[in-house]
N, CA and C atoms as an extended XYZ file, in Angstrom:
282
Properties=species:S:1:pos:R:3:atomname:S:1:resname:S:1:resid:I:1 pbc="F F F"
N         2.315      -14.556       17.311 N   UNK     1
C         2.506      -14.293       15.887 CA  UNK     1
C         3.317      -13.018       15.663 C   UNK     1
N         3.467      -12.180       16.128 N   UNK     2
C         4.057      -10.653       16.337 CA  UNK     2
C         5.265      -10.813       16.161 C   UNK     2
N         6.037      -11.971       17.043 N   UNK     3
C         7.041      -11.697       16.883 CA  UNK     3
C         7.968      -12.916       15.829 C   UNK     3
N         6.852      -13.652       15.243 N   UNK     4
C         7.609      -14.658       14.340 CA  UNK     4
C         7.025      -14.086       12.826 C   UNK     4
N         8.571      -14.189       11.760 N   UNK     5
C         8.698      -13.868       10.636 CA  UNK     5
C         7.066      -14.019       10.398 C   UNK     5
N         6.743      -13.048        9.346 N   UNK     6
C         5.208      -13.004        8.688 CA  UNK     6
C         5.699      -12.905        7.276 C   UNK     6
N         4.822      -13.854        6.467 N   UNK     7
C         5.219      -13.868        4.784 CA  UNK     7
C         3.648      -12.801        4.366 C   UNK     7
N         3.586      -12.734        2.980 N   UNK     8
C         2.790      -12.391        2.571 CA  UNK     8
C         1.682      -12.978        2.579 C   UNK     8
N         2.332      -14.718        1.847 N   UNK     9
C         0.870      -15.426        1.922 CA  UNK     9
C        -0.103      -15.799        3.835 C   UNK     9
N         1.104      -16.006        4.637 N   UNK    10
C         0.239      -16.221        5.673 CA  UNK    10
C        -0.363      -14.571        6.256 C   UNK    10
N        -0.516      -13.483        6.011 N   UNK    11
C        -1.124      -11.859        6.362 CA  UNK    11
C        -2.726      -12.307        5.916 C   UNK    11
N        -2.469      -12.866        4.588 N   UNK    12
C        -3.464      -13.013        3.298 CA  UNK    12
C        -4.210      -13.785        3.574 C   UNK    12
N        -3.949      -14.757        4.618 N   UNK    13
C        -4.318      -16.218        5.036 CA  UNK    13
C        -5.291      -15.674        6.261 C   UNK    13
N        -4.497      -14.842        7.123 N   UNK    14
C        -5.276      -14.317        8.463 CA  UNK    14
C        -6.294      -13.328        7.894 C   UNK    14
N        -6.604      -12.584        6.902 N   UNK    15
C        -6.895      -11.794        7.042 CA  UNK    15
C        -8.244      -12.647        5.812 C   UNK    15
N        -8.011      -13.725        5.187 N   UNK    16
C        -9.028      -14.372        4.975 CA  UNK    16
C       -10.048      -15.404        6.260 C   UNK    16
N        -9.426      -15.333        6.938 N   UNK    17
C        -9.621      -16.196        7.788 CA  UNK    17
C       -10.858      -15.673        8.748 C   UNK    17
N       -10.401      -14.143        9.259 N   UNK    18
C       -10.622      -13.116       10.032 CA  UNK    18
C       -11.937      -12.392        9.400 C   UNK    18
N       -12.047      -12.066        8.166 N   UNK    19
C       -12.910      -11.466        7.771 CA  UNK    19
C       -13.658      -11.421        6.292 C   UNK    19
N       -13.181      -12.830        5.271 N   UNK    20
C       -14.013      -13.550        4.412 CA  UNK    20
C       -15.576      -13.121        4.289 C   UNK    20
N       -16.227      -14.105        5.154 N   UNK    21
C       -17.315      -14.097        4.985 CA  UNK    21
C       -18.279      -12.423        4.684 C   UNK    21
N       -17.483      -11.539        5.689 N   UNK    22
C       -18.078       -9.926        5.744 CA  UNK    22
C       -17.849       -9.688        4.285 C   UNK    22
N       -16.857       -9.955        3.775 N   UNK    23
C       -16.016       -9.114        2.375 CA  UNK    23
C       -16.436       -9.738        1.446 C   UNK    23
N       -16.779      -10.834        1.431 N   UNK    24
C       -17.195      -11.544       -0.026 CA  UNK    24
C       -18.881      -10.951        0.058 C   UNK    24
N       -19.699      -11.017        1.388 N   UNK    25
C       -21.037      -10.930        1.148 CA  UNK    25
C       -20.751       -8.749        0.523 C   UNK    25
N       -20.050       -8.299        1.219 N   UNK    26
C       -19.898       -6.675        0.695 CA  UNK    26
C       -19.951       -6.547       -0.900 C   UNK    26
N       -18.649       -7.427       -1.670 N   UNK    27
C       -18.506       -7.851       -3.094 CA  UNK    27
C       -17.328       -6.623       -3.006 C   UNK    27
N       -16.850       -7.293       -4.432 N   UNK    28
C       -15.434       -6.072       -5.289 CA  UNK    28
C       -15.840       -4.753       -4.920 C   UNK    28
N       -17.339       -4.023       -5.608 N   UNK    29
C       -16.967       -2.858       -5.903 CA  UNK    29
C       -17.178       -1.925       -4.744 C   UNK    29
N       -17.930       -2.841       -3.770 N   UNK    30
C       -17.584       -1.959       -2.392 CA  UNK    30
C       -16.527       -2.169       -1.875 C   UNK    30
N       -15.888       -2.875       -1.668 N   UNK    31
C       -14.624       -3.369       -1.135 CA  UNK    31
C       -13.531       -2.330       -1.847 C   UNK    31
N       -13.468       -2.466       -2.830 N   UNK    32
C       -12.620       -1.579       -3.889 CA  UNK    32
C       -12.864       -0.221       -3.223 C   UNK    32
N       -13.592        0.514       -2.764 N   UNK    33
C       -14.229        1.781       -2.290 CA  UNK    33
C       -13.470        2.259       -1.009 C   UNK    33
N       -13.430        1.160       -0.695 N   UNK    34
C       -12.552        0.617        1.337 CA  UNK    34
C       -10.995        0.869        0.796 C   UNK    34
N       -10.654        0.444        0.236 N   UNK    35
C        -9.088        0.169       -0.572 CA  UNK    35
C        -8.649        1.565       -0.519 C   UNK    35
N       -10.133        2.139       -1.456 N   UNK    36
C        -9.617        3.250       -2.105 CA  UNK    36
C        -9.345        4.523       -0.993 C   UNK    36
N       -10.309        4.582       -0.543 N   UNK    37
C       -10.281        5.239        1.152 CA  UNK    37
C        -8.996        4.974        1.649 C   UNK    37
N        -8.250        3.698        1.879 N   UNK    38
C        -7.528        3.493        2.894 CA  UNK    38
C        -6.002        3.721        1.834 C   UNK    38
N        -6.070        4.187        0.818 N   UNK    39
C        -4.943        4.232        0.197 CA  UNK    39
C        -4.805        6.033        0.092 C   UNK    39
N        -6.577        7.041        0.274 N   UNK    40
C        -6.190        8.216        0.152 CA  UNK    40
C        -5.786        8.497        1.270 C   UNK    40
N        -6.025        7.765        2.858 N   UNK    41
C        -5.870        8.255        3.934 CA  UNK    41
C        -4.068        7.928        4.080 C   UNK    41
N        -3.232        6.670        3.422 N   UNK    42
C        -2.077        6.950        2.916 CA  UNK    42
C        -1.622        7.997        2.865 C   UNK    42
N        -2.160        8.388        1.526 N   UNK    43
C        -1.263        9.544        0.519 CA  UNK    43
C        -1.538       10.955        1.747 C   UNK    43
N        -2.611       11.153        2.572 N   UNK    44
C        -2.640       12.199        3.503 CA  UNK    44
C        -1.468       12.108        4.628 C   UNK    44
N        -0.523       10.235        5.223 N   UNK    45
C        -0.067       10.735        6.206 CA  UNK    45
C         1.381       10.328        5.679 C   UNK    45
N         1.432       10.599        4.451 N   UNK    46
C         3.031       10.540        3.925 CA  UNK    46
C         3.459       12.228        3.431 C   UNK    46
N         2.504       13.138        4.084 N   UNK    47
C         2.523       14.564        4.226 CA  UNK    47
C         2.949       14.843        5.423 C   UNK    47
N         2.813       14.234        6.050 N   UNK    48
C         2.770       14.378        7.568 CA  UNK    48
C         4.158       13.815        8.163 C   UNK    48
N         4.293       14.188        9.523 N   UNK    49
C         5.679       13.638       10.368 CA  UNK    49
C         5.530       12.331       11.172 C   UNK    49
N         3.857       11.803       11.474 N   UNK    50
C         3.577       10.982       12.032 CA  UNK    50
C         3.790        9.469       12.003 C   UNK    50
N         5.099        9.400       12.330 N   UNK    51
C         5.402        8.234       11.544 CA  UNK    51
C         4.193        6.499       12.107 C   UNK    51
N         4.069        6.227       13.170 N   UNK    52
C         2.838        5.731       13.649 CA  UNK    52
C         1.579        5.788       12.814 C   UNK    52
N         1.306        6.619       12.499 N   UNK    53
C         0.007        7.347       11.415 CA  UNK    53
C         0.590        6.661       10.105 C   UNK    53
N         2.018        6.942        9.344 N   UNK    54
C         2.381        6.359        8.462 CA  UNK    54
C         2.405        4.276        9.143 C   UNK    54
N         2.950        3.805        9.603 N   UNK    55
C         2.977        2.836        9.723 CA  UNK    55
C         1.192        2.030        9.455 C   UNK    55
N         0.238        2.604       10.558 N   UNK    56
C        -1.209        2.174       10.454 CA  UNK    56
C        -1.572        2.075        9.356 C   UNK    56
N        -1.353        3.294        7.993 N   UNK    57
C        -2.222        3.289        6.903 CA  UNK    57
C        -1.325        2.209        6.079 C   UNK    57
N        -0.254        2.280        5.801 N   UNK    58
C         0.505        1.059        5.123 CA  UNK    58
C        -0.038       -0.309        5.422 C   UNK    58
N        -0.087       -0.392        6.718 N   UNK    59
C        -0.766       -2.036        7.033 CA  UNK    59
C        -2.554       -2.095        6.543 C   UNK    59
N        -3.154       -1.192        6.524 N   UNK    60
C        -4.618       -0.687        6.256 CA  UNK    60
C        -4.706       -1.279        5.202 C   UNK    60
N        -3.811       -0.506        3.866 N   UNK    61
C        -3.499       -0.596        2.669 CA  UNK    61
C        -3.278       -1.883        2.477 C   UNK    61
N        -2.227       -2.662        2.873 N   UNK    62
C        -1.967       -4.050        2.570 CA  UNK    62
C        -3.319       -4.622        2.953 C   UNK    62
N        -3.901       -4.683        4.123 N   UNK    63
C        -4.794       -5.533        4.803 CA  UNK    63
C        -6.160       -5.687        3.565 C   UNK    63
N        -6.325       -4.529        3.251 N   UNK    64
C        -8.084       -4.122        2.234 CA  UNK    64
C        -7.043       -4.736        0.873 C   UNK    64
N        -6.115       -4.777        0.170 N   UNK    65
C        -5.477       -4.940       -1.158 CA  UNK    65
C        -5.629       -6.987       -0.926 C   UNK    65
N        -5.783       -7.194        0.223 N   UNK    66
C        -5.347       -8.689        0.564 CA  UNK    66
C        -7.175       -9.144        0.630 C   UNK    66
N        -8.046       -8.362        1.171 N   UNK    67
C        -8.945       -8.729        1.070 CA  UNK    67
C        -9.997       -8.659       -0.300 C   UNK    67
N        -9.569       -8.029       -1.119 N   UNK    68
C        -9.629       -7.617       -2.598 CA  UNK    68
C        -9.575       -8.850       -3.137 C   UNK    68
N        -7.958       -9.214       -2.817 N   UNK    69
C        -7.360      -10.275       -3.218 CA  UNK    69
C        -7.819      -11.728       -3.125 C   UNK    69
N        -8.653      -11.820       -1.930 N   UNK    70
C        -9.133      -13.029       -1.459 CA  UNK    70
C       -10.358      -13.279       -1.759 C   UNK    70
N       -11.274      -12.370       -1.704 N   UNK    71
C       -12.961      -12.072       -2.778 CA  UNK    71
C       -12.503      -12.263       -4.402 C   UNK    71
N       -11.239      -12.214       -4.815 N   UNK    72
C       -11.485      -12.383       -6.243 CA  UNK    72
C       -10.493      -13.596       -6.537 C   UNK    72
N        -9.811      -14.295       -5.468 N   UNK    73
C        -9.532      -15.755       -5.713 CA  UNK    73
C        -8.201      -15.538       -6.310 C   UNK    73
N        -7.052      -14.016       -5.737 N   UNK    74
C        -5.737      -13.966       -6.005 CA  UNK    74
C        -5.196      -14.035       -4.790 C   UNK    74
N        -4.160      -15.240       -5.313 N   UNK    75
C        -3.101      -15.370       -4.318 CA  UNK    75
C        -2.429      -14.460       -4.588 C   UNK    75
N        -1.708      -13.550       -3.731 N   UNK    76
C        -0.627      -11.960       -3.991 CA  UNK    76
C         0.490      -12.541       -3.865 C   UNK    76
N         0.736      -13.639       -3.358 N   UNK    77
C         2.143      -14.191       -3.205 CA  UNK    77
C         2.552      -14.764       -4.787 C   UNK    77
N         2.116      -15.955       -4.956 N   UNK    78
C         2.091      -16.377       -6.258 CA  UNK    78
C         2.377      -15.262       -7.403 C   UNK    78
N         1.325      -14.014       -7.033 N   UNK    79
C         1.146      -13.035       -8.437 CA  UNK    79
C         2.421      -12.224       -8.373 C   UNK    79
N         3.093      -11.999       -7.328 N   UNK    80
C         4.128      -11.692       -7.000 CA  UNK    80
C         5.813      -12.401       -7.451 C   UNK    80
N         4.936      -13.692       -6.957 N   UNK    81
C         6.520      -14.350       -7.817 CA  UNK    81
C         6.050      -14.820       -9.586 C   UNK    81
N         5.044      -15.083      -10.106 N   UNK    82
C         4.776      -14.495      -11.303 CA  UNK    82
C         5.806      -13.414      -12.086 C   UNK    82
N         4.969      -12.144      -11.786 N   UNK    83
C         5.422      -10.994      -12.195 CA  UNK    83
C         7.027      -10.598      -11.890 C   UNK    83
N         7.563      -10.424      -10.636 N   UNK    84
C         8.560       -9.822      -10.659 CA  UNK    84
C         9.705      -10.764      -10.284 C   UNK    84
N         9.478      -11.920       -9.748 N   UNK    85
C        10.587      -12.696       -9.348 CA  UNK    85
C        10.684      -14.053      -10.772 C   UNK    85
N        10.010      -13.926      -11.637 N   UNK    86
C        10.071      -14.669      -12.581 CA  UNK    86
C        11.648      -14.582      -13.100 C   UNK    86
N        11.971      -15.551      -14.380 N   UNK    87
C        13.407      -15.397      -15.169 CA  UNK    87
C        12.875      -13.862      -16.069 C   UNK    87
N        11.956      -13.541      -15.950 N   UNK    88
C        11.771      -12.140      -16.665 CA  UNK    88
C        10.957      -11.655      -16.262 C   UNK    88
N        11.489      -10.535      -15.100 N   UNK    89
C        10.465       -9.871      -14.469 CA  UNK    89
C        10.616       -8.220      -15.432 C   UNK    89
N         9.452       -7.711      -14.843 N   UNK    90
C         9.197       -6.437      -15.540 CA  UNK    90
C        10.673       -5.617      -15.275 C   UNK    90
N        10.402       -4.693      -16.966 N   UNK    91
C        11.724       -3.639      -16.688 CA  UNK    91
C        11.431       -2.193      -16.741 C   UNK    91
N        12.240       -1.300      -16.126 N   UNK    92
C        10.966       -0.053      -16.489 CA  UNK    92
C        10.195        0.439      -15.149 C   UNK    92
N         9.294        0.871      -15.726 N   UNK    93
C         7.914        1.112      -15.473 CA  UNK    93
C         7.704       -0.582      -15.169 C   UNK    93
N         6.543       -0.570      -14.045 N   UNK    94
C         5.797       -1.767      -13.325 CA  UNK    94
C         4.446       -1.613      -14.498 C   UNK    94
């Protein structure tokens, strides 16, 4: 899998696949808590030179935003071509 193209929806797919059952019995607002953690440990290594350190928390970030996503029954792909790839995607400010 590593080395063949990865979309959004199949990340979303593995990562329902992989760890569902743990995340739905946890629920949103702990889960949301995990997110939130893994988005401040982000904002700590985009201070930093570590680019490795930057790479890990980005995938962290996607991985907990996908499992969010999958406990509350959003496809991110879909909401994605929704919102911004629509005949009128947002202008501006997101």
């Amino acid at each position: 899998m590593a080395s063949e193209p990865l979309t959004l929806q199949a990340f979303q797919e593995h990562i329902r696949q992989r760890y569902y059952a743990t995340d739905s019995a946890r629920g949103t607002p702990a889960t949301f808590m995990w997110f939130v953690e893994e988005v401040g440990e982000l904002a700590t290594s985009l201070h930093g030179e570590d680019r490795v350190n930057k790479e890990e928390e980005f995938a962290d970030v996607l991985a907990w935003l996908c499992t969010l996503a999958n406990i509350n029954g959003v496809d991110l792909a879909e909401a994605v071509r929704k919102k911004y790839l629509s005949e009128n995607p947002p202008q501006g400010h997101k």
